[in-house]
C-alpha positions as CSV (number, residue, x, y, z in Angstrom):
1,X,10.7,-24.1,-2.0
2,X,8.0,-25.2,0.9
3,X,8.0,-23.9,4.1
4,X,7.7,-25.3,7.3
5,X,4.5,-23.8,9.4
6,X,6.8,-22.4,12.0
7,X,8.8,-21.1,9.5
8,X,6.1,-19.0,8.0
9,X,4.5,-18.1,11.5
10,X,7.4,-16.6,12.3
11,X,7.9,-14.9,8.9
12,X,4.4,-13.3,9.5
13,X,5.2,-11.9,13.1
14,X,7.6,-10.7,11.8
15,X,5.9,-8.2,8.9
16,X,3.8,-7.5,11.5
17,X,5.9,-6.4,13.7
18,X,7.0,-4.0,10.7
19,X,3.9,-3.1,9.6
20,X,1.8,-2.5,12.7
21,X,5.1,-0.8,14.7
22,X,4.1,2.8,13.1
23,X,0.8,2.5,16.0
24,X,1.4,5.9,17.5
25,X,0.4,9.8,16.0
26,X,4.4,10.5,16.2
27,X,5.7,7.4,13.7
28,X,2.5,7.8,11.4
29,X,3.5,11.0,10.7
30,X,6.2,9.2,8.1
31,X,9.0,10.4,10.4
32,X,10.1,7.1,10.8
33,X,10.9,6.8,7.0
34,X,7.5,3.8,7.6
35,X,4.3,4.9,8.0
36,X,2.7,8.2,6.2
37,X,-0.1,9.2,8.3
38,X,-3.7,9.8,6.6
39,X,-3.8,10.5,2.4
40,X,-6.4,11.4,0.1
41,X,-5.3,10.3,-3.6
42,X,-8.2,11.8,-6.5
43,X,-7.7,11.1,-10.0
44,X,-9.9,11.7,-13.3
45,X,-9.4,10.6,-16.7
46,X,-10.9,10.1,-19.7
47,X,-13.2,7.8,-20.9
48,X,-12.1,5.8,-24.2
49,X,-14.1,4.9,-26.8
50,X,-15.8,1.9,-26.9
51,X,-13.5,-1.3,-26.7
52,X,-11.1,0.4,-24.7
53,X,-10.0,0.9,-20.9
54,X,-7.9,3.7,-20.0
55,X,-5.8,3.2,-16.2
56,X,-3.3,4.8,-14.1
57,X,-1.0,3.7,-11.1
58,X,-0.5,5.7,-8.1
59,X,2.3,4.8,-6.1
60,X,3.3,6.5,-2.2
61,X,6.8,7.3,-2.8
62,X,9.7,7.4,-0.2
63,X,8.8,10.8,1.0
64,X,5.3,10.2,1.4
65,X,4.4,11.8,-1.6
66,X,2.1,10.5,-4.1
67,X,3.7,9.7,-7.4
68,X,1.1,9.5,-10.8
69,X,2.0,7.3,-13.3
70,X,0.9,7.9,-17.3
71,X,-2.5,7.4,-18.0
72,X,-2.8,4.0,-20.4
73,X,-5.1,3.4,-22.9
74,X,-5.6,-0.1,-24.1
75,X,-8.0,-2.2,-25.8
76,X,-10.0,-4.4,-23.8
77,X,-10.3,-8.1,-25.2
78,X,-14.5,-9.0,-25.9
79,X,-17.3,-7.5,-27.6
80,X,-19.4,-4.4,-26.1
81,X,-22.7,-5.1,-25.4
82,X,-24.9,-2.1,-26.8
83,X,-26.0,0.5,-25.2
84,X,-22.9,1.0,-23.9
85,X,-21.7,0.1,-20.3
86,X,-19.6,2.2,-18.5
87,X,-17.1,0.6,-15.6
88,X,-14.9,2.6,-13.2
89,X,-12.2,1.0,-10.4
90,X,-10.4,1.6,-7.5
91,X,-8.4,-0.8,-5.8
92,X,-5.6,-0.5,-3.2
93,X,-2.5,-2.4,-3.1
94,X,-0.2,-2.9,0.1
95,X,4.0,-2.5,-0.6
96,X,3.5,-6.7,-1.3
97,X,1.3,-5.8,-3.9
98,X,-1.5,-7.6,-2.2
99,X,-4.6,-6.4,-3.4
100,X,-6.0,-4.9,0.2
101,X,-9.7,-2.9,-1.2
102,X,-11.1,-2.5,-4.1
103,X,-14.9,-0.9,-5.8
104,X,-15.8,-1.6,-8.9
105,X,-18.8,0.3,-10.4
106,X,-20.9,-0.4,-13.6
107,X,-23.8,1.7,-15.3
108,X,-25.7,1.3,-18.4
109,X,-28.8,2.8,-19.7
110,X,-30.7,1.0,-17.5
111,X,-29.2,0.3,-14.2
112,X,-26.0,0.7,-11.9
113,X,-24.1,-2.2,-9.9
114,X,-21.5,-2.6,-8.1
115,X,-18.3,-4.3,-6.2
116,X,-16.1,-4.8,-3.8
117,X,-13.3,-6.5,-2.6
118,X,-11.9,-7.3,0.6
119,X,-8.2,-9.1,1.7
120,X,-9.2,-11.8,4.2
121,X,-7.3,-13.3,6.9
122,X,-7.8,-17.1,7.3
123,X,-8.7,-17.0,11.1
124,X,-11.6,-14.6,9.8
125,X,-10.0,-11.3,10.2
126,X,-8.5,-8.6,7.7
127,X,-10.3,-5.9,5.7
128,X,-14.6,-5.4,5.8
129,X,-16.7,-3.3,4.1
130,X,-18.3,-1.2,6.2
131,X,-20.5,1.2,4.8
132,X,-21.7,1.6,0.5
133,X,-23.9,4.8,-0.4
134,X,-25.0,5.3,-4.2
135,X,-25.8,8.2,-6.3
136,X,-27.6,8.4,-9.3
137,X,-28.4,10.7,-12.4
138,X,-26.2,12.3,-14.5
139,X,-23.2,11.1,-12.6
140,X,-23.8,7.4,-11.3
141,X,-21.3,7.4,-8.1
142,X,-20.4,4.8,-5.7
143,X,-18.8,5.7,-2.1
144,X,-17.3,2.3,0.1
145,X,-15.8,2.4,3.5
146,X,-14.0,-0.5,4.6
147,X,-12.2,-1.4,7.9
148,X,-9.5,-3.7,9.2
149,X,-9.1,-5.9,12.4
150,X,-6.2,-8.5,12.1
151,X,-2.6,-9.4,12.7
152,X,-1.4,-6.2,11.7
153,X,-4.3,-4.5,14.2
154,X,-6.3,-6.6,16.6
155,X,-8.4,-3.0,17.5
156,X,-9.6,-2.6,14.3
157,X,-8.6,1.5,15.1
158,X,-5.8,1.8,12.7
159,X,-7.1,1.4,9.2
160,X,-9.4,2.5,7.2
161,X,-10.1,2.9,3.4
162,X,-12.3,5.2,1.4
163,X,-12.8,4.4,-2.3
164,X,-15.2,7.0,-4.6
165,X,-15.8,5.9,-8.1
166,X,-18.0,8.2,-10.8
167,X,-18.9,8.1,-14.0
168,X,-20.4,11.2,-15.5
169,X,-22.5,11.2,-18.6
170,X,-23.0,14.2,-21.1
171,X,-26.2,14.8,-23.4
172,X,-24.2,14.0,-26.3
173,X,-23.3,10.4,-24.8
174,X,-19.4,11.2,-23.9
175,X,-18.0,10.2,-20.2
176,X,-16.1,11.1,-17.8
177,X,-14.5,8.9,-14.7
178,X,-13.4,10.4,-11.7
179,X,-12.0,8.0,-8.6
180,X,-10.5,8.6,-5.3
181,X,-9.4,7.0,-1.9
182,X,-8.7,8.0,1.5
183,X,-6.2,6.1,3.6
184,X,-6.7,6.8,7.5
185,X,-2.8,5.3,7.6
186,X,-0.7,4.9,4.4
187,X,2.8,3.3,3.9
188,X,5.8,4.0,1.4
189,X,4.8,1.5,-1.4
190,X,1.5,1.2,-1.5
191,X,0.0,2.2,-4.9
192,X,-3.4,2.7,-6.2
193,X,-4.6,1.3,-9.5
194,X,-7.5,2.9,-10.8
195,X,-9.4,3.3,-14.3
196,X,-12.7,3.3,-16.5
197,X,-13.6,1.7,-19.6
């Protein structure tokens, strides 16, 4: 069904009247049965052999708790280049399961790259990245910050996400991946996907 323009302004001053109402320290606290105040979610899990991805969903329940999904191991479609790459994720997903921030990190023998992604408004607002720091040896890591200033916050003040991605390489070529984000503000239904392959 197509809606009118007016129709959908209105629809969208209206979520972000929802969204953005939580805009004092009292109804960010997730008294409001809204808004959940600052969260830090960290995960690790294992890495899978070759040909495989491993990934788990991370979901901010009703009481502003952080539910953990089961870890699940599938196999990824393609051939592995050789040596072997290593790729971690982290993305963040709103309660509309918009996909809001996300890092991506790869690392071979050789070298280490990364992503991101950012949820743009079309009046050129929404998410940023702000700030990207690497590490490297052993454990290759990637740290983003990214910030918002939009319709749901013209201050840019109220949000802010932190994504951390690692992979960790022994001597005897296994791996471990280990992600995290922080949320300055959080609501009931966002969820975190995050895994490595």
């Amino acid at each position: 069904m197509q809606r009118s323009a007016p129709a959908l302004g209105a629809a969208a001053l209206a979520l972000a009247g929802l969204l953005a109402a939580p805009a004092s320290p009292a109804s960010a606290s997730g008294s409001t049965g809204q808004g959940c105040g600052q969260l830090r979610i960290d995960d690790s899990l294992p890495m899978p052999s070759a040909g495989h991805h491993a990934r788990r969903s991370v979901v901010v329940d009703g009481n502003c708790q952080v539910t953990y999904g089961r870890v699940e191991i599938a196999k990824v479609a393609g051939i592995m280049a050789e040596p072997r790459a290593y790729r971690t994720f982290s993305d963040m997903y709103d309660c509309c399961n918009i996909l809001m921030t996300s890092l991506t990190t790869k690392t071979d023998a050789a070298s280490s790259t990364y992503d991101t992604h950012v949820n743009r408004e079309p009046w050129n607002a929404g998410w940023t990245v702000q700030d990207v720091a690497r590490t490297a040896g052993a454990t290759v890591g990637t740290r983003a910050e990214f910030g918002y200033r939009g319709i749901f916050d013209p201050t840019g003040r109220w949000y802010h996400n932190t994504h951390e991605t690692f992979v960790t390489v022994a001597a005897d070529g296994t791996a471990t991946c280990r992600q995290s984000v922080v949320l300055r503000h959080a609501f009931i239904g966002w969820h975190w996907e995050h895994g490595c392959s």
